[in-house]
N, C-alpha and C positions, 0 to 999 in steps of 0.2 A: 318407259324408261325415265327415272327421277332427275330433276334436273340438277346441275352443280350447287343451286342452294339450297334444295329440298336435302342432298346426301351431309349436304355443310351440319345443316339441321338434326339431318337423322345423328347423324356422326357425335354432335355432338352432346344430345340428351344419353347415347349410348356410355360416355363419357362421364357423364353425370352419374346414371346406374350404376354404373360399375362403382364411381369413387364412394356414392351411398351406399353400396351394397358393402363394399368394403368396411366401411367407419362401422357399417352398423351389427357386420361379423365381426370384431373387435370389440366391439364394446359388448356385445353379446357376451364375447370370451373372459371378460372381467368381472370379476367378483362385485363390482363399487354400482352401487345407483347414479343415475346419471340427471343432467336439470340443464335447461338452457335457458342462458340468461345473455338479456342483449344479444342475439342472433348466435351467441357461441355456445358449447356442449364443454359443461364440467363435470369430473367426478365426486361425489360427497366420501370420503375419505373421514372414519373419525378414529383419533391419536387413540394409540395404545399405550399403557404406563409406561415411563421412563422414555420414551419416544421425544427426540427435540427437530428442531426445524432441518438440522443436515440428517439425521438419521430419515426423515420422512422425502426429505432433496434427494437423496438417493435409489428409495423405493420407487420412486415414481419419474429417476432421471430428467430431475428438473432443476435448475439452482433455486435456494434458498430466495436472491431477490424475486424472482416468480412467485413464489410463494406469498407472498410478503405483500407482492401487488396486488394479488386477488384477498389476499386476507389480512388487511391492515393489523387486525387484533391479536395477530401472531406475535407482532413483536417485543412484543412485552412477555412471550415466551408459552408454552402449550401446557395443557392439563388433558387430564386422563379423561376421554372422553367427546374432546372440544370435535367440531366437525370442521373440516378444510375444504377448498373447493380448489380442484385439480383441472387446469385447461386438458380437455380430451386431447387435444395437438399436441400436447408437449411428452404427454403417456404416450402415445401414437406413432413418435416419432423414433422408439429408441432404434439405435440401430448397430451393427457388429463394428467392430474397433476399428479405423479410420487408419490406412495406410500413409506413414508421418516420415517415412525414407526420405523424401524431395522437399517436403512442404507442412509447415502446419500452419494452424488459426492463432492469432492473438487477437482479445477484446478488447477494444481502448478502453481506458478509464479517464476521471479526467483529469487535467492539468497533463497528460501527455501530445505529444507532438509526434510529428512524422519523424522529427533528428530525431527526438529522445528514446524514440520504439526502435529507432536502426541502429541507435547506442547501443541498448540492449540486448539487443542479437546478434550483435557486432558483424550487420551488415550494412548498406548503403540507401541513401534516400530513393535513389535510383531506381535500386532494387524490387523498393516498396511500392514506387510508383510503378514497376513493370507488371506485375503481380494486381496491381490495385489503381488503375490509374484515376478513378474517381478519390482518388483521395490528395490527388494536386488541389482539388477547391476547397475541399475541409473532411477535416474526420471528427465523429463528434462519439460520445460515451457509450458505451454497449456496441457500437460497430465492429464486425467480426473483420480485419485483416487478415489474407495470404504472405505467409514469411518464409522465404526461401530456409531450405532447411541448412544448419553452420557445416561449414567443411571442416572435417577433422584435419587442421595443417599441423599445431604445434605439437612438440616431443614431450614436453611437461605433461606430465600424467592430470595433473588436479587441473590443469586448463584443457583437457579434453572431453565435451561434452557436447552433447546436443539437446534440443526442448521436443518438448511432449506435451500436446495439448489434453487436457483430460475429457475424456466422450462418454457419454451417458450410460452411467453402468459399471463404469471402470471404478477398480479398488483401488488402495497402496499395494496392495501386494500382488492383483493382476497387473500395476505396470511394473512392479520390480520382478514379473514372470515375463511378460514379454519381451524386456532387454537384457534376462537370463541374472539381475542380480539380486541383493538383499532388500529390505526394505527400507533396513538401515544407511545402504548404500544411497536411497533415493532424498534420505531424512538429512544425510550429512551435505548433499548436495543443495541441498535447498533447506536453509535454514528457519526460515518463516512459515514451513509447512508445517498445518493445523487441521484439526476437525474442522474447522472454521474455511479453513484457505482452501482444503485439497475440496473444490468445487467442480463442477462441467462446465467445460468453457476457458478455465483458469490455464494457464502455462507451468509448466515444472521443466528443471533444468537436468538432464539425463548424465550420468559420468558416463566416460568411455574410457574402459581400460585397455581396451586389445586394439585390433588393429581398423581399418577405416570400410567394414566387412555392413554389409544391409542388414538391418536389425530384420528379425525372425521374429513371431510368434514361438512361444514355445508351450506345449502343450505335452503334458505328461501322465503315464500310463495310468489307466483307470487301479489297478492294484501292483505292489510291488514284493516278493519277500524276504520275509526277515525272522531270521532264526532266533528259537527260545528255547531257553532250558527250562525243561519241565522236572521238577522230581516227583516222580509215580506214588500216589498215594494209596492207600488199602479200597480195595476194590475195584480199580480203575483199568479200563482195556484198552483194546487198541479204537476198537470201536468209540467209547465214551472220549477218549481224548483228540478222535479226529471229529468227532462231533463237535466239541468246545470248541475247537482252534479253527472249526470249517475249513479242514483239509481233508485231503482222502487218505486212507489207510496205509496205502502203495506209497506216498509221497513221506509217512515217519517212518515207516520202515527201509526205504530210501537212503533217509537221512541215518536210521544208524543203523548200519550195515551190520553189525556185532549183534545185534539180534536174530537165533533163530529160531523161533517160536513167536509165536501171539502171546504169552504168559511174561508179563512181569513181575519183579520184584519191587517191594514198597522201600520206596529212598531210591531207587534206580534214578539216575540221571539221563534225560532221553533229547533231543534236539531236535524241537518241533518245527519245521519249514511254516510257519504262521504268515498269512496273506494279507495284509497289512494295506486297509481300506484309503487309497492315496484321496477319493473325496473327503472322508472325514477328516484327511490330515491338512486338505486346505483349506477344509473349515477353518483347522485349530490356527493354520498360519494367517487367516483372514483375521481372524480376532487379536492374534498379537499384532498386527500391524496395523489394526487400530487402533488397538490401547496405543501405539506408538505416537500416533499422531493427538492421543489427549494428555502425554503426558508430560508434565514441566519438570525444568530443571530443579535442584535442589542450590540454593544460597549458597555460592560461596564466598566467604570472608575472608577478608584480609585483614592480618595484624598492623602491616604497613602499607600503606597505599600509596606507590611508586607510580610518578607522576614524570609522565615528561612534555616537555614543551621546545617546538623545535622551530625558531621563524628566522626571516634575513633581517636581524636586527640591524645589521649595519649596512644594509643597500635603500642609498638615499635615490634610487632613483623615483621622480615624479613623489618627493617625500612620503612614502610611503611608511619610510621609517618611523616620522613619529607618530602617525595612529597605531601601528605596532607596538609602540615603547608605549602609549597610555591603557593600551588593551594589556600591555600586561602590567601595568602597574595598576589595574584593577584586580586583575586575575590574584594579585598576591593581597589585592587588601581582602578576597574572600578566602584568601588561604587563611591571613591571619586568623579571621573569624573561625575558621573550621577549626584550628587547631586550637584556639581558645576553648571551644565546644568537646575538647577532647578528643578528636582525628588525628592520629598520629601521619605525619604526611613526609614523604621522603620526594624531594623537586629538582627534575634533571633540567635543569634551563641551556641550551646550545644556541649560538648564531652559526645560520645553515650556509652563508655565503650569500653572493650575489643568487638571487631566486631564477634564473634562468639557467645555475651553471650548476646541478648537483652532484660534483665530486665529493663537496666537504660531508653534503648530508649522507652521501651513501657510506660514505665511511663511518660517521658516525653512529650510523644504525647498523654497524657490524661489531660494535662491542656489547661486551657483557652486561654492561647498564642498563644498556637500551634492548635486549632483549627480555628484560627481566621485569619490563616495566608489568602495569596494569592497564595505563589507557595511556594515550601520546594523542597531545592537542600542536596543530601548527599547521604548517604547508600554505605556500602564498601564490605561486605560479603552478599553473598544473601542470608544469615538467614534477615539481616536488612534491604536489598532490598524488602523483602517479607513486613516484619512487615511494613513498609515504604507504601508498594504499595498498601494493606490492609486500612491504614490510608484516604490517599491522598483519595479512590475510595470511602471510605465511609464520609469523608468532601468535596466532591465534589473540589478539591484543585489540581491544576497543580503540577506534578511531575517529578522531572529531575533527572535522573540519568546518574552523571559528569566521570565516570571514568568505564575503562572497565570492563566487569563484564560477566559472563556465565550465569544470570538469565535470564530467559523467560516470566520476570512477563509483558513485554511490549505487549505479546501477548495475553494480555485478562484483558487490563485497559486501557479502551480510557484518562486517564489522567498522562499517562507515555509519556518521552518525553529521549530516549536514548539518549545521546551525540556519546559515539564510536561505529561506524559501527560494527554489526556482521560481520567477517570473510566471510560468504556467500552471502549475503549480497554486501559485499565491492567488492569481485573478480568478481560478475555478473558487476559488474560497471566498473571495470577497464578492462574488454576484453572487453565490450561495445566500450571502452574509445580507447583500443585498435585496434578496426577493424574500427570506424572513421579515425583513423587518419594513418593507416597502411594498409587499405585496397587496396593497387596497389603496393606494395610492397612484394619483396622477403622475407616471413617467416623462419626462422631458427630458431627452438629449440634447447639448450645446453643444454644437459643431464647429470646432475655428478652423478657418481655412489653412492648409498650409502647416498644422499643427498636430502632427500623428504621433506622437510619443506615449497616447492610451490606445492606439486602434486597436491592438491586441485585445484588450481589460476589455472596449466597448463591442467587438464582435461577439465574444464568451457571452455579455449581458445579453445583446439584441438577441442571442441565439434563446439562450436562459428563456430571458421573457416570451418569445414565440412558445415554444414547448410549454412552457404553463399558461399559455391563451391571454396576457398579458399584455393589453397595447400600450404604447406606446409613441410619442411625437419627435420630429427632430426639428430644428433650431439653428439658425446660425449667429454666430456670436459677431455682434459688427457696433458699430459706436454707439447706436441706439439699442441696444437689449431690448431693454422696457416694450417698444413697442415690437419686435419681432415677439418675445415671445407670452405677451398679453392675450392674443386669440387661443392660446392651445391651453391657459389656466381655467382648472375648476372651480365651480365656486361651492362644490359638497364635499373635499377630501383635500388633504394636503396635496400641495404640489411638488414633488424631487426631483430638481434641476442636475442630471449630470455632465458637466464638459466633460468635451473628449478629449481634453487635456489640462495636463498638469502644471502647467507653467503662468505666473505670477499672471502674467497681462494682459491672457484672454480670463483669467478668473476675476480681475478687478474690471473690466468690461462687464461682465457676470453681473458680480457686486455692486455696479450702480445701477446696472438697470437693472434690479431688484430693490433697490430700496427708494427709488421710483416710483416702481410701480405698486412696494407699499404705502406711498405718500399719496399717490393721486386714488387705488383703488387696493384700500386696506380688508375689504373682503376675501383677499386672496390667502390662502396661507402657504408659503413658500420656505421651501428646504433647498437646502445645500448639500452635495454628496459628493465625497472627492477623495483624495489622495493620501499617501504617507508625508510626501515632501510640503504640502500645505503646513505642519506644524513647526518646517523652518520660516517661513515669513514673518516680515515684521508687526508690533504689535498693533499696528494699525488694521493688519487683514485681520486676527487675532479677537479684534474687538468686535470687525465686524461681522466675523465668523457665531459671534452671541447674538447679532442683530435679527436673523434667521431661521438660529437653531439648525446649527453647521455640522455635517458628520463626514467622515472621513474612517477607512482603513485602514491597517498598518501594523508591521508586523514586528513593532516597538513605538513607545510612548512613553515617557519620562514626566509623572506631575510635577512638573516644577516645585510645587505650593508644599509637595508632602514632605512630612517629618523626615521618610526614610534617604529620599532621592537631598532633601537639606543637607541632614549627617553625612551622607556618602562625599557629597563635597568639600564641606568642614574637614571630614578627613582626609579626602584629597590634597586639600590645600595644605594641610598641616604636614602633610608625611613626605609631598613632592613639592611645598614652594609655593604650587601657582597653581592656575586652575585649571580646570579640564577646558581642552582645547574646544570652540565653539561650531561644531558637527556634527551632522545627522546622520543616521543614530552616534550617539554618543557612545566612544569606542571603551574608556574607563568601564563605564557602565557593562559596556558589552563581555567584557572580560571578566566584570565582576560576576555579572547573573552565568558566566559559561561555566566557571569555577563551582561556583555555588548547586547549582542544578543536577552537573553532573558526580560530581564527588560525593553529593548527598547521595547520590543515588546509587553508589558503589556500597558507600555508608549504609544503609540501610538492605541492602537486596543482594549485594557482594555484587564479583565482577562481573556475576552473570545477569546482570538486574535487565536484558532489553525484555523480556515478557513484564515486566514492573512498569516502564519507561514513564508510562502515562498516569502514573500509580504518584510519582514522586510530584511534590507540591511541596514548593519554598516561595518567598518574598521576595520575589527579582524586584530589581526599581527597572526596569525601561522593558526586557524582553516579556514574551508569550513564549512558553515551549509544547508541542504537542508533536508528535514523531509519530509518521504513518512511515510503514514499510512499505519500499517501492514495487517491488514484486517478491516470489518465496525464496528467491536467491540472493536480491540483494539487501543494502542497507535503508537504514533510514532517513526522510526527511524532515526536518522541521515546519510544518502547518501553522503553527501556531496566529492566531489574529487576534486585532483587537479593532473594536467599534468606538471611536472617539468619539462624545458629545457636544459639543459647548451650548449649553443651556438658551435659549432665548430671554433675552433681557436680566440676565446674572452674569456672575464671572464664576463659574460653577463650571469646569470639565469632567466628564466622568469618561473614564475607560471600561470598556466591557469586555471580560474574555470571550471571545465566539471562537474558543479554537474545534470543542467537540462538534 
């Protein structure tokens, strides 16, 4: 009799057979040669003509990034021929459509959060953590999330919906068969849906029109039929025309009753019960509903581009009012410009009231002006952001929201159009921004005690750098720098000092014990890597910011020195008096580049320009704009970044867009 470890043993090489036996009936079953490389089993797969990265993601129920990872060379796009290598596991794994009644998957991406994913499914942090409680320490990119599936509570039709994850295999038009609708219906719901977007893995947002009943598979008859009028031509029998139509004799004779013979007459009109192949006809619907998803809108123009602008110009509380009054006193010196350039522009300017109270704005967005607009820029409190975004979704009207704000209405209104980066958002982009350009370079973190106002910014990095094998040292910022962090400098590579904070006094702690420890041990070469708010300091950090070769972030930059950002203020001064008031970002500025960026781009692409967005290019003096959509439902946000330099040993700044 075997003992408990001998059966443990047996039990488990049995285990093994079997999962080998398995893999290797599978891959037997496949058409594709197979190769193992680094301990895994891929398929060689080579492109057919006109074949691109999601037609081939599809075949082999895998995403596009997978693809991409095994075959860098793909990205610059496929040719007739090329060879691919397919993870055997991911072909392996497909499997029948995933029951999404209770619950689906969402994959993080980055710059979102635990709030921001339970924004978007308008459930609770709670929730997320019941469901997933490993996701209280962190959730980091490609992580798949359990999300309770939305209750259908509200009566409004067009907020009645639920999400659909899409599973390996799935069409557009097998998920508008499963919840019984169009495919159109799935296209209008979800606005950002793309050859590109509609991926495995991805989320799509479901209409529900009826009542709060379990979604079904719906599954339809293999043949259905459908009568045709035949007119009987010379020589034709009963035989020869149930032959064509593959029906039986009995079944046209059936149908017209007024026949009593097998002999026709030629011109006779006969009505053929014709069996009408329901696979081929979902062929034909597979194919339009993909063309659906490649296809763009057409330009629409506007003669007059009806503009409105809605903010609390006269709520002085916490003065908020006068960045307000210079934002738009920017906003119209790019109007002038536009309409000098020939933009015919018609400008609805309103004060909304006190921003926490909005009676006056709901009023005002119930007349006729303000329905008729083309894009409406404003909202300062997200009580008005809301009532705002509510508007814009139900007049089908492009909406910008110019100044930073804590609402989440952008993740569930494909006509929101944010200007200031989320916080989460923005730091996924500057450690991106960071390991480009810092990746062979000696890492240093300066830690100040007591001092968290980047913990955020520096966990993304430390995460960052781990995942690309990337060391790393940490550092505490205390009176003497220089000698703390002398032991951890190289002497073959730059060194980039980042504090974990933003604030003047742990950075000028920083800044002498670095120019210290360029005085006693000039071998060293040492960098600076920081923040937005650094380029408010005075011109003493400024200077020493050249000592270094100082770089910093930030999602607006103003060259002081340049011609354009000079005239912008010349003509400030001349048009309002005085000068633009002394803040960062500078709000004139801010209102100039909002004006400018987006009316161009109505200008040129008409109102329906968001497939353009990233297309349009002008001469902002301060912002960066680049607009990713936040999921296929909702709107956009602004990405945009730039890399400040300040030259070592010049007075040289350069900005670099890193927004792509």
């Amino acid at each position: 009799m075997p003992n408990q470890r001998t059966m443990i043993a047996l039990l488990s090489v049995c285990i093994f057979v079997v999962m080998h036996s398995l893999n290797t009936l599978a891959a037997q079953n496949t058409p594709y040669a197979s190769v193992l490389l680094n301990g895994q089993t891929f398929y060689k797969y080579n492109v057919k003509t006109g074949e691109g990265l999601y037609a081939v993601s599809r075949a082999f129920s895998i995403s596009v990034d997978e693809i991409l990872k095994y075959n860098p060379a793909a990205k610059d796009g496929l040719k007739n021929g090329q060879e691919l290598l397919i993870p055997a596991s991911s072909f392996l794994a497909q499997q029948a459509p995933i029951d999404q009644n209770n619950t689906f998957q969402h994959t993080v991406s980055r710059g979102e959060t635990v709030f921001s994913i339970a924004q978007m499914y308008n459930t609770t942090v709670t929730e997320i953590y019941r469901y997933n409680p490993r996701a209280k320490e962190k959730i980091v990119e490609g992580e798949k999330l359990v999300i309770q599936q939305r209750k259908i509570l509200s009566a409004v039709k067009e907020e009645n919906y639920r999400f659909h994850t899409i599973s390996a295999g799935e069409t557009l038009y097998a998920v508008s068969r499963t919840y019984k609708l169009k495919p159109e219906d799935v296209i209008v719901a979800n606005p950002g849906l793309s050859a590109e977007t509609f991926q495995i893995g991805k989320t799509i947002r479901i209409p529900f029109f009826e009542s709060n009943e379990m979604f079904t598979v719906y599954i339809a008859k293999t043949e259905q039929v459908k009568n045709v009028l035949h007119s009987v031509q010379r020589k034709e029998t009963l035989y020869s025309l149930a032959q064509k139509y593959n029906v039986s004799q009995e079944d046209i004779l059936k149908a017209n009753p007024s026949i009593t013979n097998m002999k026709f007459k030629t011109g006779m009109t006969l009505v053929i019960p014709a069996k009408e192949n329901i696979e081929q006809n979902n062929l034909t619907q597979e194919t339009n509903a993909e063309m659906l998803l490649r296809q763009t809108k057409a330009a629409l123009p506007v003669d007059v581009l009806k503009v409105g602008f809605l903010m609390p110009f006269l709520d002085k509380s916490d003065n908020h009012h006068i960045r307000i009054q210079e934002y738009y006193e920017g906003f119209l010196m790019a109007l002038l410009k536009l309409k000098g350039e020939g933009l015919n522009i018609e400008l609805y300017s309103f004060d909304t009231g006190p921003a926490n109270d909005t009676k006056k704005l709901e009023s005002l967005l119930g007349t006729m002006e303000m329905q008729e607009l083309n894009i409406v820029i404003g909202g300062f409190s997200e009580k008005e952001i809301k009532v705002m975004s509510d508007f814009a979704k139900a007049q089908n009207i492009k909406y910008v929201i110019p100044l930073p704000t804590k609402s989440n209405e952008v993740l569930n209104n494909g006509q929101i159009y944010q200007v200031i980066t989320p916080q989460s958002y923005f730091y996924t982009k500057a450690s991106n921004v960071f390991l480009q350009t810092f990746r062979n370079a000696n890492v240093i973190i300066a830690s100040a005690a007591g001092e968290n106002d980047k913990d955020d910014f520096i966990a993304i990095l430390k995460n960052d750098l781990q995942q690309e094998k990337i060391k790393y040292s940490t550092v505490n910022i205390g009176d003497d720098f220089s000698s703390a962090v002398l032991p951890f400098l190289a002497h073959n590579k730059d060194n980039v000092i980042v504090p974990s904070t933003g604030k003047s006094e742990p950075l000028r702690k920083v800044i002498d014990g670095l120019k210290n420890v360029q005085s006693t041990s000039p071998e060293y070469v040492t960098r600076l890597f920081g923040y937005p708010e650094w380029q408010s300091y005075n011109a003493n950090f400024k200077s020493d910011y050249h000592q270094f070769g100082t770089y910093f972030y930030s999602y607006f930059f103003a060259e002081e020195k340049s011609p354009n950002v000079q005239g912008f203020n010349a003509d400030f001064e001349k048009w309002y008096k005085r000068a633009p008031i002394n803040v960062y970002p500078k709000y004139g500025m801010l209102g100039y580049d909002t004006a400018l960026f987006f009316l161009t781009a109505i200008r040129r692409y008409g109102i329906n320009f968001e497939e353009n967005i990233n297309r349009v290019n002008v001469n902002t003096l301060q912002f960066t704009f680049h607009f990713d959509r936040v999921n296929n439902w909702g709107g956009f946000i602004n990405t945009g970044l730039y890399l400040v330099y300040y030259e070592p040993n010049s007075e040289v700044v350069t900005k670099v867009n890193k927004s792509r």
